[in-house]
LUMTI-480406 format. One record per atom (N, C-alpha, C, CB): x, y, z. Coordinates in steps of 0.2 Angstrom, whole numbers, padded with zeros to 4 digits, always signed. Glycine has a CB too. Layout:
// residues N
XYZ
...
This chain:
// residues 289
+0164-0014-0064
+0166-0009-0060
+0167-0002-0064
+0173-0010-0057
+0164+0004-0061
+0164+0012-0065
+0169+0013-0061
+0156+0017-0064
+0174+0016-0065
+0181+0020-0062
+0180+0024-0058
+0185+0023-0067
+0175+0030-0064
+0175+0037-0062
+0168+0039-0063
+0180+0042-0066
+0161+0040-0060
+0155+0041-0060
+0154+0048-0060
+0151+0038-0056
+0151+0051-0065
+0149+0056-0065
+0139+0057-0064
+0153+0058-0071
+0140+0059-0060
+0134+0061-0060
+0132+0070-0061
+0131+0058-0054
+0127+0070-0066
+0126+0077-0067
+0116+0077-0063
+0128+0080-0078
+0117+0082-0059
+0111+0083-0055
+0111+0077-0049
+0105+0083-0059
+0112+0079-0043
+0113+0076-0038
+0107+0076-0034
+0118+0078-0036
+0100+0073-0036
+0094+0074-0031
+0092+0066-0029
+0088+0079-0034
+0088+0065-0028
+0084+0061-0027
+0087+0055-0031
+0079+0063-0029
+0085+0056-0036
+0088+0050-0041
+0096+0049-0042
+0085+0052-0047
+0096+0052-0045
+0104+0052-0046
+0108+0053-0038
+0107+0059-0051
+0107+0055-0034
+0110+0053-0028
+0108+0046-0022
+0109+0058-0024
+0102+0044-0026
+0102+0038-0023
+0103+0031-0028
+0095+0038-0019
+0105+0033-0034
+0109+0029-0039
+0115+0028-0036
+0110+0033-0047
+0120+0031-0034
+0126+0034-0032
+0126+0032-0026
+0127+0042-0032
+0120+0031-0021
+0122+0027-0013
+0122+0020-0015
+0116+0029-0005
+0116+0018-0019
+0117+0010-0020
+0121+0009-0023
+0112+0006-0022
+0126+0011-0030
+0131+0009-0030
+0137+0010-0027
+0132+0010-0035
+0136+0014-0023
+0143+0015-0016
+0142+0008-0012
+0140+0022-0008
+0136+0006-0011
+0135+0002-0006
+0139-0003-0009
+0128+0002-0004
+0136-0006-0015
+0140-0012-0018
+0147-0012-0020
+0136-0014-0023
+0150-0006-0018
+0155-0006-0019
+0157-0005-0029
+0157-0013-0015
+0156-0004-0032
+0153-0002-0038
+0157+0004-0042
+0147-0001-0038
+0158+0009-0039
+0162+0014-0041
+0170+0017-0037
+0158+0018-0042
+0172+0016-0041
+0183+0018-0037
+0181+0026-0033
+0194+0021-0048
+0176+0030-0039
+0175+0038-0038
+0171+0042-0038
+0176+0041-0041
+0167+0043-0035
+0158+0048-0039
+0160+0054-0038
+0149+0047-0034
+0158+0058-0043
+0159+0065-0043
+0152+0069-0044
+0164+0067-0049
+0151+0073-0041
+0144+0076-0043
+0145+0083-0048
+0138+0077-0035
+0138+0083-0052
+0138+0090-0053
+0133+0093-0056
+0143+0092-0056
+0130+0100-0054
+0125+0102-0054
+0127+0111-0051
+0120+0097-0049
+0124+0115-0055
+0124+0124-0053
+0124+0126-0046
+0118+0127-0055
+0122+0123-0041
+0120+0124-0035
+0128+0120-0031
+0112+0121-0034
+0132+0124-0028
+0137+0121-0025
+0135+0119-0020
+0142+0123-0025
+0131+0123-0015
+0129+0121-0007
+0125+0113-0009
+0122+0127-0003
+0121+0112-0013
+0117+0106-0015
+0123+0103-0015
+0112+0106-0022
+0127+0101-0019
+0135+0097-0018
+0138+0096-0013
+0140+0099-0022
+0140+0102-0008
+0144+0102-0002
+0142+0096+0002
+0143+0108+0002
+0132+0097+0003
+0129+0091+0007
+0128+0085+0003
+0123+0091+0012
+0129+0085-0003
+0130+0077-0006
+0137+0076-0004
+0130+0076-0015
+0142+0078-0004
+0148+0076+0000
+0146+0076+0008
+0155+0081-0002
+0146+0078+0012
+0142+0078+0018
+0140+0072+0020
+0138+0081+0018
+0133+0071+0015
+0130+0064+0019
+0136+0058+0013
+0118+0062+0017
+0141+0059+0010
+0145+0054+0009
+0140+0051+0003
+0148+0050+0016
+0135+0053-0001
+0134+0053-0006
+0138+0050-0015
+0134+0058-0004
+0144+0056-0012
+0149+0059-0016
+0155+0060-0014
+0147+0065-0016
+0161+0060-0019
+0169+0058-0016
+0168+0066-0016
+0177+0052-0022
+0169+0069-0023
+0170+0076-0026
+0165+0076-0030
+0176+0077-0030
+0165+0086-0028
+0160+0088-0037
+0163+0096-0040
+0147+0091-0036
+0159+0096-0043
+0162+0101-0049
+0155+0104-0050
+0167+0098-0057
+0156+0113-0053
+0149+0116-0056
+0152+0117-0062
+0144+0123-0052
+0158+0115-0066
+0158+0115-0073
+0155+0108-0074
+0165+0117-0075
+0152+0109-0079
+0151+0100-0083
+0157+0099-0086
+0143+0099-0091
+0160+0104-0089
+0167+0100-0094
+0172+0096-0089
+0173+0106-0099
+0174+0101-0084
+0177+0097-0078
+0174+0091-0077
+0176+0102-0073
+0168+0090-0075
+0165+0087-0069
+0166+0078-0075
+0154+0091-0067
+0165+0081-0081
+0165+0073-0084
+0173+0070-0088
+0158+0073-0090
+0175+0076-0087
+0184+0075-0088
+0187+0067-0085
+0190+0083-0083
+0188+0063-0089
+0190+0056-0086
+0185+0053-0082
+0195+0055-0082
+0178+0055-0083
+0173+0047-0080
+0173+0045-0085
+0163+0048-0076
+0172+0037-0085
+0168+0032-0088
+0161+0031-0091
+0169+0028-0085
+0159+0035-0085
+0153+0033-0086
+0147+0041-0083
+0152+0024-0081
+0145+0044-0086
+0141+0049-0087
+0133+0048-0086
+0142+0053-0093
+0132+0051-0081
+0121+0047-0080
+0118+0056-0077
+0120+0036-0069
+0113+0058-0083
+0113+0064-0084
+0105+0064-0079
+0114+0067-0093
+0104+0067-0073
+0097+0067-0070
+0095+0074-0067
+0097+0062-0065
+0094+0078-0075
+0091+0084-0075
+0084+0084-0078
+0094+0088-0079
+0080+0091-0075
+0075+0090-0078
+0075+0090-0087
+0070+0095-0074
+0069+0088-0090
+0071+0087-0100
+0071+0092-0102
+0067+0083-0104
+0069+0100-0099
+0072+0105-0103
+0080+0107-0103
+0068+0109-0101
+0082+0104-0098
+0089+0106-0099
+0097+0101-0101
+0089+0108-0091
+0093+0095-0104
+0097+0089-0107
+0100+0092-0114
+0091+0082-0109
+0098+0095-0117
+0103+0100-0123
+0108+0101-0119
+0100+0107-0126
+0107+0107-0117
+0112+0112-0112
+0117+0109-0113
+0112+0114-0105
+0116+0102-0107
+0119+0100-0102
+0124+0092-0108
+0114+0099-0094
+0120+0091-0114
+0124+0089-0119
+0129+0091-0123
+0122+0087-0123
+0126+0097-0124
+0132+0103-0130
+0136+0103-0125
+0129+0114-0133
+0136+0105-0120
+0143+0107-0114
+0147+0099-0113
+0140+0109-0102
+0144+0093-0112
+0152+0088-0111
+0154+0088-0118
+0151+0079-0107
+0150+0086-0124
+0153+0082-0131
+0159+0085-0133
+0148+0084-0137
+0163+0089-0132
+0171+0088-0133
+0175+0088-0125
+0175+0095-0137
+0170+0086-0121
+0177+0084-0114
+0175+0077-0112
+0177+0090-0105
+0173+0073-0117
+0171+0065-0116
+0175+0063-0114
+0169+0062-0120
+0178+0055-0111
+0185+0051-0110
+0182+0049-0116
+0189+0046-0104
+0189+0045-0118
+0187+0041-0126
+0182+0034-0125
+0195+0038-0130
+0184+0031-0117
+0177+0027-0114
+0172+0027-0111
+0178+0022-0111
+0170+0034-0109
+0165+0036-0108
+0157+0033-0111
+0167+0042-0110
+0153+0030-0105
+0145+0031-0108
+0142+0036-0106
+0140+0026-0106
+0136+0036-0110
+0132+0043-0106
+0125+0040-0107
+0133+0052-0110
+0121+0040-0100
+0114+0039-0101
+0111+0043-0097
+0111+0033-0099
+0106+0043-0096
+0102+0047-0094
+0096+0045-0090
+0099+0051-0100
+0091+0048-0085
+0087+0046-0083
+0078+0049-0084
+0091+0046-0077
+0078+0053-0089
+0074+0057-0090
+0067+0053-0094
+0077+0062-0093
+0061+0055-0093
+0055+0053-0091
+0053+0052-0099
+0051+0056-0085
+0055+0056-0104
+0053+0054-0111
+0057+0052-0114
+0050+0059-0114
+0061+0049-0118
+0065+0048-0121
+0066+0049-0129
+0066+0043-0118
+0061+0050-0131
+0061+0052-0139
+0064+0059-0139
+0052+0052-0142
+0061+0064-0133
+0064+0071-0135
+0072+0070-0132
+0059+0078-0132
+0072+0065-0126
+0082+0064-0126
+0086+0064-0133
+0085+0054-0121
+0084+0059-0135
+0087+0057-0141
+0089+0061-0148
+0083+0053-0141
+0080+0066-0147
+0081+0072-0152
+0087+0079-0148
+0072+0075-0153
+0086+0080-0141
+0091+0084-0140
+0101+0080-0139
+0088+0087-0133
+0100+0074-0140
+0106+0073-0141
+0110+0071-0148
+0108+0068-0135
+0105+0072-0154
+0107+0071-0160
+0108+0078-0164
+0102+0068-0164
+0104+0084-0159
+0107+0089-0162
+0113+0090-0158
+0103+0094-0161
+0115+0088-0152
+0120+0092-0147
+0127+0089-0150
+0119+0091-0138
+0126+0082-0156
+0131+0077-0153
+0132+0077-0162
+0128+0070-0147
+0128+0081-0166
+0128+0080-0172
+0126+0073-0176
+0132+0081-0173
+0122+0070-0173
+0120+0063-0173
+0120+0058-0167
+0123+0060-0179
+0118+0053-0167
+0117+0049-0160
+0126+0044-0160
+0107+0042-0161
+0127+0049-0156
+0133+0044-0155
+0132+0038-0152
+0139+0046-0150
+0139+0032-0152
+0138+0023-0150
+0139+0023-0141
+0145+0017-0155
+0140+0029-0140
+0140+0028-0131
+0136+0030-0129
+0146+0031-0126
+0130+0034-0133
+0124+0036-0130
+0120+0028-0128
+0121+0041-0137
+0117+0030-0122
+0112+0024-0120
+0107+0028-0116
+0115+0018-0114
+0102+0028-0118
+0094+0031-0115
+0093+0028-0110
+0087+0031-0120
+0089+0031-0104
+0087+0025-0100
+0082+0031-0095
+0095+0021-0095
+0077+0026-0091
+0072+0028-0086
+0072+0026-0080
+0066+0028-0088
+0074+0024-0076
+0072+0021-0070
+0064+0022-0068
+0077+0025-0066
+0059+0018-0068
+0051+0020-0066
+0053+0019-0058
+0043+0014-0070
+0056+0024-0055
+0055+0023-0047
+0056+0031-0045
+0062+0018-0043
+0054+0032-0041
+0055+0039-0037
+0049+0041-0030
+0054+0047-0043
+0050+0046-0028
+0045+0048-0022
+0044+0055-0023
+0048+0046-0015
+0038+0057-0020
+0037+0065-0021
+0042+0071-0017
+0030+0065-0020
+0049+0068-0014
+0054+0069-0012
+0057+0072-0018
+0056+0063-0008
+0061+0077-0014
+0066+0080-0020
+0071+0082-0017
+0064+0086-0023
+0078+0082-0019
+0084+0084-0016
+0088+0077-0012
+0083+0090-0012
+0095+0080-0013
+0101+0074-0011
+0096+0071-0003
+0111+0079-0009
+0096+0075+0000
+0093+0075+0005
+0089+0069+0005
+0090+0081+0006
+0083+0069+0001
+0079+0063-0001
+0080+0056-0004
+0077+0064-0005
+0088+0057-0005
+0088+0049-0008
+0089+0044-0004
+0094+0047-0013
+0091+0039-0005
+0091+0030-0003
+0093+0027-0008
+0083+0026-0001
+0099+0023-0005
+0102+0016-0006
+0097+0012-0011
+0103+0011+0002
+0092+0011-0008
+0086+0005-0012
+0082+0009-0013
+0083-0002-0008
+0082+0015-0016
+0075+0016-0021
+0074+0011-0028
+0076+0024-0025
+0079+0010-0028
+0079+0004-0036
+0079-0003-0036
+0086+0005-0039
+0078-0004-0029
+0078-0013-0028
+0072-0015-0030
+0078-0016-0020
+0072-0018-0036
+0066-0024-0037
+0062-0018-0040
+0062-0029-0029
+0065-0013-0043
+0063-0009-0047
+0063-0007-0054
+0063-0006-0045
+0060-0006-0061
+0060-0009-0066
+0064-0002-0067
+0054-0012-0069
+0071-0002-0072
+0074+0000-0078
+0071-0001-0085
+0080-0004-0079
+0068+0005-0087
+0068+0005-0094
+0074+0008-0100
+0063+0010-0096
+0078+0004-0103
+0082+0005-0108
+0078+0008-0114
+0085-0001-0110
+0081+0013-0119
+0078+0014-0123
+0084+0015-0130
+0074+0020-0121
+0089+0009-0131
+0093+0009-0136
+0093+0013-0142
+0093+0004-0138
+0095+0018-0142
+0098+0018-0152
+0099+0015-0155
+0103+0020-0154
+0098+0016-0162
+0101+0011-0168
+0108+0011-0168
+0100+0013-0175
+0108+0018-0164
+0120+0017-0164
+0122+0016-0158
+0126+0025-0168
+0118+0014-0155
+0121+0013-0147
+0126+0006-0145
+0113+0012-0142
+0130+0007-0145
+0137+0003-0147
+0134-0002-0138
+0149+0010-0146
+0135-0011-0142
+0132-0015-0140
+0136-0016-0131
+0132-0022-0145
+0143-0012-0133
+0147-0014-0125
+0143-0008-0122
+0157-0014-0123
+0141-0003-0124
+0139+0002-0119
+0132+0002-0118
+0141+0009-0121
+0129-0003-0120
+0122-0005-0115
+0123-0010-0113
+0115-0006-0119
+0129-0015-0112
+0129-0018-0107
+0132-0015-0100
+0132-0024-0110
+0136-0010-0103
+0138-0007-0096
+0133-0004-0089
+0141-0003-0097
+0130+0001-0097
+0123+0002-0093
+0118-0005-0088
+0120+0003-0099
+0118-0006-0094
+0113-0015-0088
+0117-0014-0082
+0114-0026-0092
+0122-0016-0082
+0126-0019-0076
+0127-0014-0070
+0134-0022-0079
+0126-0008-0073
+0126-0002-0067
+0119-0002-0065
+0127+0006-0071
+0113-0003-0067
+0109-0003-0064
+0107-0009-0061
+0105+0000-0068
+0109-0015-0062
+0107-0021-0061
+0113-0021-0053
+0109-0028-0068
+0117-0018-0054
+0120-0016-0047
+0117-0012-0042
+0126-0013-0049
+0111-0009-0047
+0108-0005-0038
+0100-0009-0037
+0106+0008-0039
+0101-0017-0041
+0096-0021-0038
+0091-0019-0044
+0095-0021-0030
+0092-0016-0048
+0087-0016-0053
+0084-0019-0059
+0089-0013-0055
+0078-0021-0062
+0076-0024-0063
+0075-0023-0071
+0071-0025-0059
+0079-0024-0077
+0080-0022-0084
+0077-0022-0091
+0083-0025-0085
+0073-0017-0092
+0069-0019-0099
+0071-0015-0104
+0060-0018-0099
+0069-0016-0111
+0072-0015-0116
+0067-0012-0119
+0074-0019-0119
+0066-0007-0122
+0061-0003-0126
+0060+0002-0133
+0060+0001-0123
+0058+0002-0137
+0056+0005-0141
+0056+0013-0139
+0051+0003-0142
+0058+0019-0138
+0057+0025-0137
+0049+0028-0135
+0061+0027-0143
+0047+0028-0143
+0040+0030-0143
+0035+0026-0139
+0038+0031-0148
+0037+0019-0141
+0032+0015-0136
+0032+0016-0127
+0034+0007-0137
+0040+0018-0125
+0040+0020-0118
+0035+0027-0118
+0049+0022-0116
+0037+0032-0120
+0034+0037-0120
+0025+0036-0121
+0037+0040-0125
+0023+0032-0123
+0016+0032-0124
+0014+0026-0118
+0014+0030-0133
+0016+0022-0117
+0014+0019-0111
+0017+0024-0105
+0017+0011-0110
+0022+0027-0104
+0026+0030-0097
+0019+0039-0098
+0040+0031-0099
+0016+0039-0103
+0011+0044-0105
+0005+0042-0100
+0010+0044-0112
+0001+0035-0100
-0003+0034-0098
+0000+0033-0090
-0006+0032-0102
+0003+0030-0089
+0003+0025-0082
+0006+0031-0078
+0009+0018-0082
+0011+0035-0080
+0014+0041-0074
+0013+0048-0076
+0023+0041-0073
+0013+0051-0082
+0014+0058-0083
+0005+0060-0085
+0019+0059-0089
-0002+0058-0086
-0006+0058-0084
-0008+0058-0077
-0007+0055-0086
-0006+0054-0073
-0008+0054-0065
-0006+0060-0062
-0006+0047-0061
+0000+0062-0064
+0002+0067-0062
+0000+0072-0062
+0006+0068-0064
-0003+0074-0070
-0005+0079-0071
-0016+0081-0067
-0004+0078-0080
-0016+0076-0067
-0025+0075-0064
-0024+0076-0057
-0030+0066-0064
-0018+0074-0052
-0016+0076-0046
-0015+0082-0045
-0011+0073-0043
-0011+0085-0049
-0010+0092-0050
-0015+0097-0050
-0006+0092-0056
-0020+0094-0056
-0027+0098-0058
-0033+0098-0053
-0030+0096-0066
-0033+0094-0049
-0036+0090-0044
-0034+0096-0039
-0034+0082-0044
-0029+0095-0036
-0024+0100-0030
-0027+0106-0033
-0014+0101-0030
-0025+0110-0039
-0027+0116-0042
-0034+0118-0041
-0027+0115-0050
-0039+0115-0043
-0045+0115-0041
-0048+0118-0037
-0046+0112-0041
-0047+0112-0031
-0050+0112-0024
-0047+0121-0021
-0047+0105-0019
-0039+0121-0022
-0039+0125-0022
-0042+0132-0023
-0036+0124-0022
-0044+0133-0029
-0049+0139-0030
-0055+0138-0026
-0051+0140-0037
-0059+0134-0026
-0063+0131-0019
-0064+0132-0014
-0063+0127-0018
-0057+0133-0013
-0056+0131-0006
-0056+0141-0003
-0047+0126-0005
-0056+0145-0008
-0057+0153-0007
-0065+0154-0005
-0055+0157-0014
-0070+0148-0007
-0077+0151-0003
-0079+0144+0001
-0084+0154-0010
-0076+0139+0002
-0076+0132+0005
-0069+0130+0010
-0077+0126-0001
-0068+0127+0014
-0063+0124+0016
-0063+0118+0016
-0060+0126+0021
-0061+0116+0011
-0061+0108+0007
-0055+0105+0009
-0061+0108-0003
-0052+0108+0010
-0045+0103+0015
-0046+0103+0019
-0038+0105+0016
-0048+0105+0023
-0050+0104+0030
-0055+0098+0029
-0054+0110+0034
-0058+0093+0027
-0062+0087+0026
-0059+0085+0022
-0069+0088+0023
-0051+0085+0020
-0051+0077+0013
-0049+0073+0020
-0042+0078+0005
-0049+0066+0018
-0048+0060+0021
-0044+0056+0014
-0056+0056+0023
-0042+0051+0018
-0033+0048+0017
-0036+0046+0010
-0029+0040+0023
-0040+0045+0006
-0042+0043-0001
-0039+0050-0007
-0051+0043-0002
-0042+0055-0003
-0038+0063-0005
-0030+0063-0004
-0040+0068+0000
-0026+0060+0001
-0019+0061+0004
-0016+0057-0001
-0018+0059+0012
-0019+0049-0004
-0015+0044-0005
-0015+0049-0013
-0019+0035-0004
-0020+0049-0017
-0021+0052-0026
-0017+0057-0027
-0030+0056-0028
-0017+0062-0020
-0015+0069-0023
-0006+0069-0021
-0020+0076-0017
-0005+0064-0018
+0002+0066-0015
+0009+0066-0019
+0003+0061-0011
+0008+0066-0024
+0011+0066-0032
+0011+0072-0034
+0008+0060-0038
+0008+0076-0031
+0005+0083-0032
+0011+0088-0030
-0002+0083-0028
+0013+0083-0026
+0019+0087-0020
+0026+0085-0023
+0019+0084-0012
+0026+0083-0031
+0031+0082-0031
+0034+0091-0038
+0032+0073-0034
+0041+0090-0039
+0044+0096-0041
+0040+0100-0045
+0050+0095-0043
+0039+0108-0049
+0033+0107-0053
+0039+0106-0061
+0025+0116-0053
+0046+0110-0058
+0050+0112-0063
+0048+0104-0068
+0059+0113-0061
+0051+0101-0064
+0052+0092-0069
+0048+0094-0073
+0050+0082-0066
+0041+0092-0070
+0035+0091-0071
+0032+0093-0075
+0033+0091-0068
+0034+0101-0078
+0031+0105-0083
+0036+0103-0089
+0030+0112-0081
+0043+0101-0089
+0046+0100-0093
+0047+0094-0097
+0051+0101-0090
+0043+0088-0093
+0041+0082-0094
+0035+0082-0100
+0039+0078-0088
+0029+0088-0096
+0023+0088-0100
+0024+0093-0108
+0018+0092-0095
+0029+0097-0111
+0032+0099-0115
+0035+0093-0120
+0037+0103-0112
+0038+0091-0116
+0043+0086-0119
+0039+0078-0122
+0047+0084-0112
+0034+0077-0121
+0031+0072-0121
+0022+0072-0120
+0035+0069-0117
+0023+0078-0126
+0017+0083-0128
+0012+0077-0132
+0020+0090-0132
+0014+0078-0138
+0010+0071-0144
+0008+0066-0138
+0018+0066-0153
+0009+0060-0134
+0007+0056-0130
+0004+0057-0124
+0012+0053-0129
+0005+0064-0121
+0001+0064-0116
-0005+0066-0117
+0003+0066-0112
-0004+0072-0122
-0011+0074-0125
-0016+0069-0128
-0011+0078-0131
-0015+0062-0129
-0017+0056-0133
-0022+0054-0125
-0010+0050-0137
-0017+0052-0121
-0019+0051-0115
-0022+0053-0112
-0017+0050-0113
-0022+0062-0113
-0030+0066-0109
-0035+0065-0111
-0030+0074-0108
-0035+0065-0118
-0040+0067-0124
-0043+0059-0121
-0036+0068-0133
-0043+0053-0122
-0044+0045-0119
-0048+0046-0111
-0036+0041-0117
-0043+0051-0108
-0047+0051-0100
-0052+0054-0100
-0044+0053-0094
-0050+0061-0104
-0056+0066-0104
-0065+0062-0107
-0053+0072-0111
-0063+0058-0112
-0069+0054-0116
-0072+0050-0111
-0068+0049-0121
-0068+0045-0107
-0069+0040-0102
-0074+0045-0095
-0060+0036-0099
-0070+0051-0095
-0072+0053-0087
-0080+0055-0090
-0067+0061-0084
-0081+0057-0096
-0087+0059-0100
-0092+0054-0099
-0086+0059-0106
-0089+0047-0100
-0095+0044-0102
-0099+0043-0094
-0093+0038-0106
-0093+0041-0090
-0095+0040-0080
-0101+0045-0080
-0088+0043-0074
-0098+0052-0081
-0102+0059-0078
-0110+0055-0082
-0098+0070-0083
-0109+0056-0088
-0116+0055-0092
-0121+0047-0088
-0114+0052-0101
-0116+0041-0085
-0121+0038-0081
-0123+0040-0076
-0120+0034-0079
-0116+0044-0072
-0121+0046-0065
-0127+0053-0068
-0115+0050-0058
-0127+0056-0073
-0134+0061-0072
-0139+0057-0077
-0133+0070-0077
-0136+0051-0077
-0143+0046-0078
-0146+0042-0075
-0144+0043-0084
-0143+0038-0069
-0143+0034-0064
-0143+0029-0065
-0146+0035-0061
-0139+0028-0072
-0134+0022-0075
-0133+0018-0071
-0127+0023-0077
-0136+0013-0065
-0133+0010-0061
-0126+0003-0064
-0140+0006-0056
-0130+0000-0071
-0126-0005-0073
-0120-0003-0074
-0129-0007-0078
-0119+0003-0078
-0112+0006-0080
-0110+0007-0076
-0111+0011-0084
-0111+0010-0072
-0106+0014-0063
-0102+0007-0060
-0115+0017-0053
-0108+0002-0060
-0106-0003-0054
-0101-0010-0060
-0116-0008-0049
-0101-0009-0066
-0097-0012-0071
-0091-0008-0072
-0101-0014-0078
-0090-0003-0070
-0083+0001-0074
-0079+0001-0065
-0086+0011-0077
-0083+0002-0058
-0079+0000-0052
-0079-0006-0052
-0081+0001-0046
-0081-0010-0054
-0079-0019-0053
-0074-0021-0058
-0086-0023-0055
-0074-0018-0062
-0066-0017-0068
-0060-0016-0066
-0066-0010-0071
-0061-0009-0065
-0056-0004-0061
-0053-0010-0054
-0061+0004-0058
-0057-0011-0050
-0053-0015-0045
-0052-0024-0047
-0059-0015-0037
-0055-0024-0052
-0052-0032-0054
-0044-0030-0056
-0056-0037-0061
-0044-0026-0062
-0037-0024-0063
-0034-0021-0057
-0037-0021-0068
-0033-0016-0054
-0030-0015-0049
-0028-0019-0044
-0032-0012-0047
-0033-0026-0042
-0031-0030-0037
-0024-0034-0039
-0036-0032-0035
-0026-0036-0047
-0022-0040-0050
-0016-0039-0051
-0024-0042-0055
-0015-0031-0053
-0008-0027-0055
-0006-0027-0049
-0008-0019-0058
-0008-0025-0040
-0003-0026-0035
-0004-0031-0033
-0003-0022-0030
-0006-0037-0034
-0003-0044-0035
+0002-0046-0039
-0007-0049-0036
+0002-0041-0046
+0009-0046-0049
+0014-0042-0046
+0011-0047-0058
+0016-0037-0043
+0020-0032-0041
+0023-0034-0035
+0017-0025-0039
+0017-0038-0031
+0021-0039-0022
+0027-0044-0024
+0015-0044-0015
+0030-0042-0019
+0037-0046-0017
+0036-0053-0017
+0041-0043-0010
């Protein structure tokens, strides 16, 4: 059981962390907090939320447990402000999408990696943004990435586990950089080609109307396109060395496709789609419920 939950940034994620552990009964208190006080009024509102606060020192004064879901340019900040209004059993994890640079902004903020520090990702969300957006079960049967410290004190990654395994979450353990270089290709790539893809057409779309013709192949790729740009640019900063690894790979791959089709490669074309949907079919077979 979490006494006192603090949640800092109350959207999507971190507000629907905060309804599934309501739901389970899981926390005595949730407090939210985030600059925006109207955004907090209706996290209390939809019952979200007990209380919030727009000071962080306040907000984390006697939680136990601290789960920080800002975008990754603002995880300093928002470390340098609680590290002297911690309780003395306080954890603090995080939810943010690179974790090598969490870790570098909380060794400066904290003057080395304190043992209540616990990194963490949740790979679930929707191109929804704000309290407004969340759900009870975004996290059901959804994978947790842990990304432990060398000094991440062993009771405060089990607490952690047990807070997420309470919103039906599913628990892995990671390597920092290894998250970052796989979570590089599988989400913060796709992201960025949805994005540049949207971009595009758009300019296009000043001597063509190319939206007016996309079909639901267009709707399903691009719809990730519609999510926040802030995160998004803050993620791509943040977790620069790996994603650049991972354009630089697609960029070569998209090269070599273009070069069959202006040669009428049939073998390559009809061996790289027969690939592509073997693996795809297989990956949402191991996924289904």
């Amino acid at each position: 059981m979490i006494r006192r939950l603090c949640i800092v940034g109350v959207g999507l994620i971190g507000g629907s962390l905060a309804r599934a552990l309501r739901e389970q009964g899981y926390c005595h208190h949730i407090v939210g907090c985030s600059r925006k006080a109207d955004n907090l009024e209706r996290a209390v509102e939809l019952g979200v939320i007990d209380s919030y606060e727009t000071n962080l020192a306040k907000a984390v004064t006697d939680a136990d447990m601290v789960v920080v879901c800002v975008p990754m340019g603002a995880m300093g900040a928002v470390f340098r402000a609680i590290r002297s209004h911690l309780a003395a059993d306080a954890v603090v994890t995080d939810a943010g999408s690179s974790k090598r640079s969490v870790i570098e902004a909380a060794q400066q903020a904290f003057d080395g990696l304190p043992p209540f520090l616990v990194p963490g990702h949740p790979i679930a969300g929707t191109e929804r943004t704000g309290v407004d957006a969340s759900f009870a079960s975004l996290y059901r049967g959804r994978k947790v990435i842990l990304t432990p410290t060398p000094n991440s004190a062993p009771q405060a990654v089990a607490r952690v586990k047990a807070m997420w395994e309470a919103s039906g979450a599913q628990l892995i353990e990671m390597a920092p950089d290894h998250h970052d270089e796989v979570l590089a290709a599988t989400s913060h790539l796709p992201h960025m080609l949805a994005y540049n893809l949207v971009d595009m057409l758009g300019t296009m779309q000043q001597r063509r109307e190319m939206f007016r013709y996309a079909a639901g192949g267009f709707r399903d790729f691009t719809r990730i396109a519609s999510s926040d740009p802030v995160m998004w640019h803050d993620i791509c900063l943040a977790n620069s060395d790996a994603l650049l690894a991972a354009v630089d790979g697609f960029a070569a791959s998209l090269a070599e496709l273009r070069t069959a089709i202006a040669d009428g490669d049939s073998e390559t074309l009809m061996d790289c789609f027969t690939r592509a949907k073997t693996l795809r079919d297989a990956h949402i077979e191991l996924d289904a419920p």
